[in-house]
C-alpha positions in Angstrom: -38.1 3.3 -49.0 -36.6 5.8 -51.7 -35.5 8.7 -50.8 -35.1 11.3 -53.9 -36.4 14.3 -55.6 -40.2 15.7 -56.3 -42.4 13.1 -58.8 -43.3 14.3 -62.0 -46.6 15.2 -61.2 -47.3 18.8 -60.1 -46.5 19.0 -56.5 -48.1 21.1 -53.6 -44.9 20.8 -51.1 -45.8 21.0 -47.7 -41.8 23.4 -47.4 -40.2 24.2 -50.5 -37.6 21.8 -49.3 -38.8 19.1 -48.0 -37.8 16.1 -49.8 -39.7 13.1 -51.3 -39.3 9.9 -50.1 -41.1 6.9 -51.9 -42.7 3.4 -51.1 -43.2 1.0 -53.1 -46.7 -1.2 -51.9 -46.9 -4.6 -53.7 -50.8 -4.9 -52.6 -53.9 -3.2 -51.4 -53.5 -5.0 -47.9 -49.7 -3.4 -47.3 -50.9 0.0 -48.6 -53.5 0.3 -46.6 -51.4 -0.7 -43.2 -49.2 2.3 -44.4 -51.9 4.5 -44.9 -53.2 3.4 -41.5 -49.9 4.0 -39.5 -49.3 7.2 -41.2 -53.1 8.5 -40.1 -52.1 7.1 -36.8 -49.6 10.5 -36.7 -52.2 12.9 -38.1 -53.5 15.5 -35.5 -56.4 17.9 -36.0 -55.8 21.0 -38.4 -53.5 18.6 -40.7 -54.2 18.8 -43.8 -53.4 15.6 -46.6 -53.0 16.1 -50.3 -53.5 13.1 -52.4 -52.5 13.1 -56.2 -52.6 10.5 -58.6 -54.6 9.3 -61.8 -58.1 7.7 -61.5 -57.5 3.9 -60.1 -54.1 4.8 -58.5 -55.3 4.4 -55.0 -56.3 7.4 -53.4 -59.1 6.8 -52.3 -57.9 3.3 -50.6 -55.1 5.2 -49.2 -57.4 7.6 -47.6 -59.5 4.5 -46.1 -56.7 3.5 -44.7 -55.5 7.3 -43.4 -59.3 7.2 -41.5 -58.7 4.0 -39.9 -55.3 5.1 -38.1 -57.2 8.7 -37.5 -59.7 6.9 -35.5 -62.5 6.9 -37.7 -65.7 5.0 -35.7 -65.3 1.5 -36.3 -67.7 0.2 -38.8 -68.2 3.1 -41.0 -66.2 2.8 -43.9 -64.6 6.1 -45.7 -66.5 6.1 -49.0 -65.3 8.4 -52.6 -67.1 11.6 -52.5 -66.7 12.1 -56.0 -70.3 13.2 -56.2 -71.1 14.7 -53.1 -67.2 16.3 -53.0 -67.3 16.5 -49.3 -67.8 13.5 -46.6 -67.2 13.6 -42.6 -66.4 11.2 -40.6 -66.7 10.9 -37.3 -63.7 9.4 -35.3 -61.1 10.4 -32.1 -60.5 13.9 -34.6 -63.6 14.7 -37.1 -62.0 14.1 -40.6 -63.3 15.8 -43.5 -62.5 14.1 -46.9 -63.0 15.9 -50.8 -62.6 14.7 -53.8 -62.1 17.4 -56.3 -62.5 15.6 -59.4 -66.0 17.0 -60.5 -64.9 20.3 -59.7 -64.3 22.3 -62.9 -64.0 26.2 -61.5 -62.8 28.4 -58.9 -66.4 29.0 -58.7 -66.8 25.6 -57.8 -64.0 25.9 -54.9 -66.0 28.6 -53.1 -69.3 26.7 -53.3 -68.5 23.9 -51.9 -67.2 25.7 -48.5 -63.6 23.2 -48.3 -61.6 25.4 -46.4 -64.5 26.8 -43.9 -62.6 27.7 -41.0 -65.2 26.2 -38.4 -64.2 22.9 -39.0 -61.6 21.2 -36.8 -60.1 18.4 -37.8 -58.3 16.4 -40.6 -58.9 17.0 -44.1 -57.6 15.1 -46.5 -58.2 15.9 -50.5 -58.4 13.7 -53.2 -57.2 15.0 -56.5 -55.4 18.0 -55.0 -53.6 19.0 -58.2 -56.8 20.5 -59.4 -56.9 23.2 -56.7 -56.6 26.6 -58.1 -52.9 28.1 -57.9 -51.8 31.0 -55.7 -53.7 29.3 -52.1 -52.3 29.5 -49.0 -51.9 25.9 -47.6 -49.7 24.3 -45.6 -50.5 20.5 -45.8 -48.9 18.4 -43.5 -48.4 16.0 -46.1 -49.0 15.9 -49.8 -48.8 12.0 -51.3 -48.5 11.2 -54.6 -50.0 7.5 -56.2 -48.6 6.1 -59.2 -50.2 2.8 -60.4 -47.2 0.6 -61.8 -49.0 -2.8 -62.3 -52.4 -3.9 -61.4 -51.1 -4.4 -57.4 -48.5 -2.6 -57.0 -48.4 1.0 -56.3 -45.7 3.8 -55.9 -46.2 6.0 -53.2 -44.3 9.0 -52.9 -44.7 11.3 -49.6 -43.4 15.0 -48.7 -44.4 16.0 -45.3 -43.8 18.7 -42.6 -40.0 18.0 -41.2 -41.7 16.5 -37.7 -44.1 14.0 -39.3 -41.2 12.8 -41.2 -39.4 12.0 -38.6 -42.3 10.0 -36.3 -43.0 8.0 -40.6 -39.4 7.4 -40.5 -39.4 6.3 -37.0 -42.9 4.1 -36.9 -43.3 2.7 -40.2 -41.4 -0.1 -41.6 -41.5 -1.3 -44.8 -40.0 -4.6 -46.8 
């Protein structure tokens, strides 16, 4: 683990000063055990920002974030790249988007992502495309880097108390 400042990429912080700290997966199998653990700490109303280029991992890592949610065993947390929005059934409904067909603030309003009704986890793929000036508080925003064809970089920012139980529970090598 790497402890540092904010990636590159445009960040949605969860606090303006929470810091990044970085992991650094060396195959699909150990990223998705960290994704797993971490959605093991995820309570309804949390909300999970993924970023990262197309192939970095996101949507393995949010397989993985299901499986520690308690997603029904069996069903398998699929891209919704075209149907943006998929539910999943588990110990907390989790609702998971991908925003990369969406194009518009028009689109943001159509597709009803933050309806209000919903209880549960949602987790966002391709959360640097969400329109600036909303009002989120994610509990924590992840960042995917692709540095080889295996291994990954995965940096995290999260609400001060869900860093502490991540820091606490998961172990890296």
């Amino acid at each position: 683990m790497i402890d540092g400042a904010a990636p590159s990429d445009k960040p949605i912080p969860p606090e303006k000063s929470a810091p990044w700290f970085r992991y650094v997966s060396t195959s699909v199998e150990k990223t998705l055990a960290l994704a797993e653990a971490i959605g093991a700490l995820l309570r309804s109303g949390d909300l999970v920002l993924l970023i990262g280029e197309l192939g970095a991992g996101k949507t393995t890592f949010t397989q993985g974030l299901c499986r520690g949610a308690g997603m029904n065993p069996g069903m398998g947390a699929r891209s919704p790249t075209f149907t943006l929005i998929n539910e999943y059934p588990g110990r907390t409904p989790i609702r998971h988007a991908d925003l990369y067909r969406i194009d518009s603030p028009e689109d943001f309003d159509s597709i009803g992502l933050f309806d209000v009704a919903f209880e549960g986890i949602s987790i966002i793929e391709w959360a640097d495309k969400l329109p600036e000036g909303l009002d989120l508080a994610p509990a924590l925003t992840i960042r995917l880097l692709e540095i080889s064809q295996r291994d990954r970089e995965i940096d995290i920012q999260c609400v001060q108390e869900l860093e502490e139980e991540i820091r606490r529970n998961i172990t890296t090598e």
